[in-house]
C-alpha positions in Angstrom: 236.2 78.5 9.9 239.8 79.5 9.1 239.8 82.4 11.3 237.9 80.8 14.4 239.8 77.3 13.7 243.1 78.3 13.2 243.9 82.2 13.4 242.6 82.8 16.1 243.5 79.4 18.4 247.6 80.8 16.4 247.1 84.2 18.0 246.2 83.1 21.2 248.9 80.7 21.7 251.3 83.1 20.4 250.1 85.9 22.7 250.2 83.3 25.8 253.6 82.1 24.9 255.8 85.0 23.8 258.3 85.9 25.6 258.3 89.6 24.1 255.3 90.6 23.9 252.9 90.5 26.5 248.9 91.0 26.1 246.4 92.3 28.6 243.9 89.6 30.0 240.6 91.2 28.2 242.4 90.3 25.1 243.3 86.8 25.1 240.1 86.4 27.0 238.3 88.2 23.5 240.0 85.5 21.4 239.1 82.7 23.3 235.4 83.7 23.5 235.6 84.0 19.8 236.9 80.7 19.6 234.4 79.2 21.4 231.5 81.1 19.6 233.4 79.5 16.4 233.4 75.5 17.7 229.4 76.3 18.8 228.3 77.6 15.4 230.5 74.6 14.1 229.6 71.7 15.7 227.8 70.1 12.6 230.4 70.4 10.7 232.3 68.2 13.4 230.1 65.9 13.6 229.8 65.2 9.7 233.5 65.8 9.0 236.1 66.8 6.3 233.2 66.2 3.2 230.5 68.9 4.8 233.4 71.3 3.7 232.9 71.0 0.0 229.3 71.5 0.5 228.1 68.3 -0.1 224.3 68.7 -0.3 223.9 64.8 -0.7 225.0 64.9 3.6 222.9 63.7 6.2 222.8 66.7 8.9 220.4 65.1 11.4 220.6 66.6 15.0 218.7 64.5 17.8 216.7 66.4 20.0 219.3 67.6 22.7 221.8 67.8 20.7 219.8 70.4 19.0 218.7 72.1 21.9 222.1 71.9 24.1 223.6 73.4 20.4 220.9 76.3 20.2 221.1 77.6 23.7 224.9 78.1 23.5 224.5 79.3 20.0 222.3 82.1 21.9 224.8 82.1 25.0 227.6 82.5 22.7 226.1 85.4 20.9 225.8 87.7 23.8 229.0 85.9 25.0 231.5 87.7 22.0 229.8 91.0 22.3 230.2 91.0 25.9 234.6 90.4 25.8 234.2 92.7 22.7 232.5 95.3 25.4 235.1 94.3 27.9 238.3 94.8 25.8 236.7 98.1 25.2 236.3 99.1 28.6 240.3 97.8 29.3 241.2 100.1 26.9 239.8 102.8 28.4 241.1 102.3 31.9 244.5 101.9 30.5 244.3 105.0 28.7 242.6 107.1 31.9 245.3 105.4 33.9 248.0 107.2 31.6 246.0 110.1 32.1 245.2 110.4 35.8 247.6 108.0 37.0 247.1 104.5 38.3 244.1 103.2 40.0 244.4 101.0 43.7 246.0 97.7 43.5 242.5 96.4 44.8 240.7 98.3 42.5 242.6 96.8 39.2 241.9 93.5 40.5 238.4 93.8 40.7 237.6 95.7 37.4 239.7 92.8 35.9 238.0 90.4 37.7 235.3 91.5 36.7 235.7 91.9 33.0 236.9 88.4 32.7 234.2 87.0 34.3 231.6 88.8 32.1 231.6 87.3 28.8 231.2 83.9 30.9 228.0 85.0 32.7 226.7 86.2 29.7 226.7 82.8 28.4 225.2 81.4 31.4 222.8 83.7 31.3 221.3 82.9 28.1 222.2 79.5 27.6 220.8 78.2 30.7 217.3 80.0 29.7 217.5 79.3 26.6 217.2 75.2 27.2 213.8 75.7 28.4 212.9 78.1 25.2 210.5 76.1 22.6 210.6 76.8 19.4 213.6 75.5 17.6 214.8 75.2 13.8 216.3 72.2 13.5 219.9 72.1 12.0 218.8 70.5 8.9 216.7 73.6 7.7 220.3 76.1 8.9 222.9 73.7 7.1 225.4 73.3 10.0 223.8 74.5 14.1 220.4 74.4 15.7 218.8 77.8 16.7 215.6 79.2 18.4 212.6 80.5 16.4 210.8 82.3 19.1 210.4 85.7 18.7 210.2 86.6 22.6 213.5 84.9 23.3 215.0 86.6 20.4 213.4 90.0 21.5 215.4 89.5 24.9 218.5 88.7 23.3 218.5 91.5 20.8 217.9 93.8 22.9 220.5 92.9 25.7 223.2 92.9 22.8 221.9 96.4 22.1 222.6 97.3 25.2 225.8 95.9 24.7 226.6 97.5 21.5 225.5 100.8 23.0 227.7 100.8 26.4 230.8 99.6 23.9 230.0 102.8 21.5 230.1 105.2 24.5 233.1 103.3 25.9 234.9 103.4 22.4 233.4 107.4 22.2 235.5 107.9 25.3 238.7 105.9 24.2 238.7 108.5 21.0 238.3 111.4 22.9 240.8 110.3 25.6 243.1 109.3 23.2 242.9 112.4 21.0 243.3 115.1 24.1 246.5 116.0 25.5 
């Protein structure tokens, strides 16, 4: 909670606002997703207020229906959501560091790559948390303390193993960054 509540939201409107130091897109795009992903898994806590905290077990935590539902898919959306900026920040680095390397890519082509890794993380979410509304199979908040998620296994499946893929294309990406950054 601390971290997604208040470091993060801090080092995001520090980044934005500083006059000395400026940060690339990817990252302040990273931290926002995070923050994001942080209010979803969060939203019972919200809605039961400062006493869910202390760990009251005496609290009612009782999700209608779609509240559960609308709470699960972006739990899911979310997921993929972080690992995708994480992915992307990855992938910035590495262009930066090629750039240093090889020299500067085409105006054009900047913009689109940016473009493009900003807008990933977004339809990430979209593209589970749309789905994900018409999954069955959901555990009720009550049963997971504070958020509503999904209990079926071919949903999860899905999931799992696009953020595999995810994990995988970062590891290569980071691989590169190492070597890039380690070579003359």
């Amino acid at each position: 909670i601390i971290g997604g509540h208040i470091g993060l939201p801090t080092l995001l409107l520090f980044s934005m606002f500083s006059k000395t130091a400026q940060r690339d897109l990817t990252f302040l795009n990273f931290c926002f997703t995070w923050i994001f992903s942080s209010i979803t898994f969060s939203v019972g806590l919200y809605r039961l207020g400062p006493a869910s905290l202390v760990g009251d077990a005496s609290l009612p935590f009782i999700h209608s229906d779609q509240e559960c539902l609308n709470q699960a898919a972006l739990v899911s959306g979310a997921q993929v959501m972080t690992d995708t900026a994480m992915c992307a920040l990855i992938v910035q680095l590495w262009f930066d560091f090629r750039a240093t390397i090889h020299g500067p890519r085409s105006p054009r082509q900047i913009r689109w790559t940016k473009a493009t890794l900003l807008a990933a993380p977004y339809v990430a979410l979209l593209a589970f948390s749309l789905p994900a509304l018409g999954v069955p199979g959901r555990i009720p908040g009550d049963q997971l303390i504070f958020y509503c998620t999904f209990n079926n296994i071919a949903f999860l499946i899905s999931q799992y193993m696009v953020l595999l893929a995810i994990l995988i294309v970062t590891l290569i990406f980071d691989g590169k960054l190492t070597v890039t950054g380690l070579l003359p």
